[in-house]
N, C-alpha and C positions, 0 to 999 in steps of 0.2 A: 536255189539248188543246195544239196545238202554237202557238206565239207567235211573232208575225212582226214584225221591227222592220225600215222598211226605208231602204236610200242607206244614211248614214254611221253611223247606231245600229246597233252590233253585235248581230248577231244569232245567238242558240242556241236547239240543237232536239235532244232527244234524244228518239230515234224509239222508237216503236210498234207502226204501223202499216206496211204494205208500200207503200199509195198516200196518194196528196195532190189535196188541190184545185186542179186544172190551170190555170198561169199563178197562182201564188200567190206567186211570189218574184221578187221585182226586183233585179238590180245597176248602177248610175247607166252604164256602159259597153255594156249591153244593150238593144237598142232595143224588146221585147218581155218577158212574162212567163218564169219559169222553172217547170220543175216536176222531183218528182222522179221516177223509173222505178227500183225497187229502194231500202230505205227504207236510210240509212247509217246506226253509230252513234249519231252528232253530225253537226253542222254550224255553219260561222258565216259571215256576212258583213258585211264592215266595208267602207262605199264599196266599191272594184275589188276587192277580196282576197275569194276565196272557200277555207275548207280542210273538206275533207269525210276523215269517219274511214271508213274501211271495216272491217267483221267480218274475222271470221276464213273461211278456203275461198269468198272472193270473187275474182269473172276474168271476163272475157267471151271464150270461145276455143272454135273448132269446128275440134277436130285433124283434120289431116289422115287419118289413120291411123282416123280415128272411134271412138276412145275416150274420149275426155274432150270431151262436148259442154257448156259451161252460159255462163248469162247473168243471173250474182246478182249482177254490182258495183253500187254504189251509181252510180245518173248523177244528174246535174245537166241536163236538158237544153230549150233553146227550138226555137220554129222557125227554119230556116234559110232563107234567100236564093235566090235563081238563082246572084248572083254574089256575094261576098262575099270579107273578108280576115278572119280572128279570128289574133288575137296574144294572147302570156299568157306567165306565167313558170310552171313546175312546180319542185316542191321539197320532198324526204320526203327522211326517215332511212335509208331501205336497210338496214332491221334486217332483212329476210326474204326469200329466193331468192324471184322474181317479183312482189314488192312495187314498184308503181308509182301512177303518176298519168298522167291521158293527156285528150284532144281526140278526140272524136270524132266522125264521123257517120255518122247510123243512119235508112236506108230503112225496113228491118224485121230481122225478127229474122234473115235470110240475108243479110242484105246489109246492111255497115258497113265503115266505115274507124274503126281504132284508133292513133293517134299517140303513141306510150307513151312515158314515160322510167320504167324498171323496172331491178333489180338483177334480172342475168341469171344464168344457170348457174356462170358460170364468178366471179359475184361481183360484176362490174364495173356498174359505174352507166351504161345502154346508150340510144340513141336507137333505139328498136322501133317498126316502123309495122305496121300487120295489115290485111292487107284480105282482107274474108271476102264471097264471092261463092258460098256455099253453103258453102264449104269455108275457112278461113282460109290464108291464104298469110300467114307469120311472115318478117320480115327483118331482123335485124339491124344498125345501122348504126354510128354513130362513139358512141366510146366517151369519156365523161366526166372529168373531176375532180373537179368540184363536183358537191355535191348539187342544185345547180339549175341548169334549161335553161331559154332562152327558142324557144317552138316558134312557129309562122306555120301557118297552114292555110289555101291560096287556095281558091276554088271559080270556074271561071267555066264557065259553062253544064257539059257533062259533065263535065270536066276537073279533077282536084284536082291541087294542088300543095302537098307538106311540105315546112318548111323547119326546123333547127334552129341555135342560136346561141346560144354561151358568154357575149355580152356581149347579147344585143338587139339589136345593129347590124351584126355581119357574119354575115348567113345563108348557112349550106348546103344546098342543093340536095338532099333525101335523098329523092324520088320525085316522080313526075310520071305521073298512070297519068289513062283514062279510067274515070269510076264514074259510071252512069245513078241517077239519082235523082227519083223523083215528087214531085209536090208535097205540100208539108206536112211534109218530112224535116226530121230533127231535127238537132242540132248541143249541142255542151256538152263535160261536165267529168266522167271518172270516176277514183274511187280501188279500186284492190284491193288484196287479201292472200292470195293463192291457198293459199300454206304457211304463213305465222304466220299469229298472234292479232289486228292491227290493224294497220292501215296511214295515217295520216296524211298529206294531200300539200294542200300548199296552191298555192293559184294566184292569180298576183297579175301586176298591170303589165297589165291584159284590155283589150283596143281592138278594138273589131269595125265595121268601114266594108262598106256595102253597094257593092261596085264590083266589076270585073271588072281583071284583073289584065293589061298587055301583053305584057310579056316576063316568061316564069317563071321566066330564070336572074336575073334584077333582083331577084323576088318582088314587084314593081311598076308 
């Protein structure tokens, strides 16, 4: 049976099972339960730090070309807001081509926004957004040094806005798109390993403010 310690008592789970008891998991920065979708190795959480392991041949990606359809990564995820701001830091090893950690949200299984930072083709430690409206649209954007980024995810009414940032404090502008979303959409945290064995990515520094955002080049 799985053991849930929650706020500041860390907390580990080495799974079993595929599903969980919906809204089972609290982190003190979350204003609602969490659950999970897709069972990960492990997991822990200590006050705001959440790091989830993922298996091996985990990804959430619907290629374009339609060959490579799945949706095994492990998520973390609540319900989401109309409007809202989630902030968080990601940060893994980059032992494995398309091994990342990412922000997500998910309408349903055709329609999600994925916020990655993943070690890309060519190696490099990448800012990846995906947004998949039947089909995934993959883009690439500024490429890293460290192993950790601090990512922004706006939402206000249709409108989402990515931002990423080397320090927490100065954000870049990496998409601004409209994505319809019904109610009850979810929002959260997933890790993969599409080519190796495990993927570890933690996320920490997590702020989530129910508001609606003025200016998107501000992120404020």
């Amino acid at each position: 049976m799985h053991k849930y310690l929650f706020l500041s008592i860390l907390l580990t789970v080495n799974t079993g099972v595929s599903a969980q008891r919906s809204d089972s998991i609290r982190i003190a920065a979350i204003p609602r339960g969490l659950f999970w979708e897709n069972s990960p190795l492990s997991f822990s959480i200590n006050k705001n730090q959440i790091i989830i392991v993922a298996g091996e041949k985990t990804d959430m990606f619907r290629d374009p070309n339609v060959t490579y359809n799945t949706d095994n990564a492990p998520k973390l995820l609540f319900e989401g807001d109309e409007n809202f701001v989630l902030t968080a830091s990601i940060e893994h090893a980059f032992a494995s081509k398309w091994d990342g950690g990412a922000i997500i949200i998910r309408d349903d299984s055709l329609h999600w926004i994925k916020f990655c930072f993943e070690k890309d083709y060519t190696g490099a430690k990448r800012v990846v957004s995906v947004v998949t409206k039947d089909i995934s649209d993959d883009c690439n954007s500024e490429k890293m040094v460290s192993n950790k980024v601090f990512y922004k995810v706006a939402k206000a009414g249709n409108v989402i806005t990515l931002y990423s940032s080397a320090n927490g404090k100065n954000w870049f502008l990496v998409r601004h798109l409209q994505f319809d979303s019904n109610k009850g959409f979810k929002l959260g945290f997933l890790a993969q390993s599409p080519t190796g064995s495990r993927c570890e990515v933690k996320f920490s520094d997590i702020h989530y403010k129910v508001e609606k955002i003025k200016d998107p080049y501000a992120g404020e």
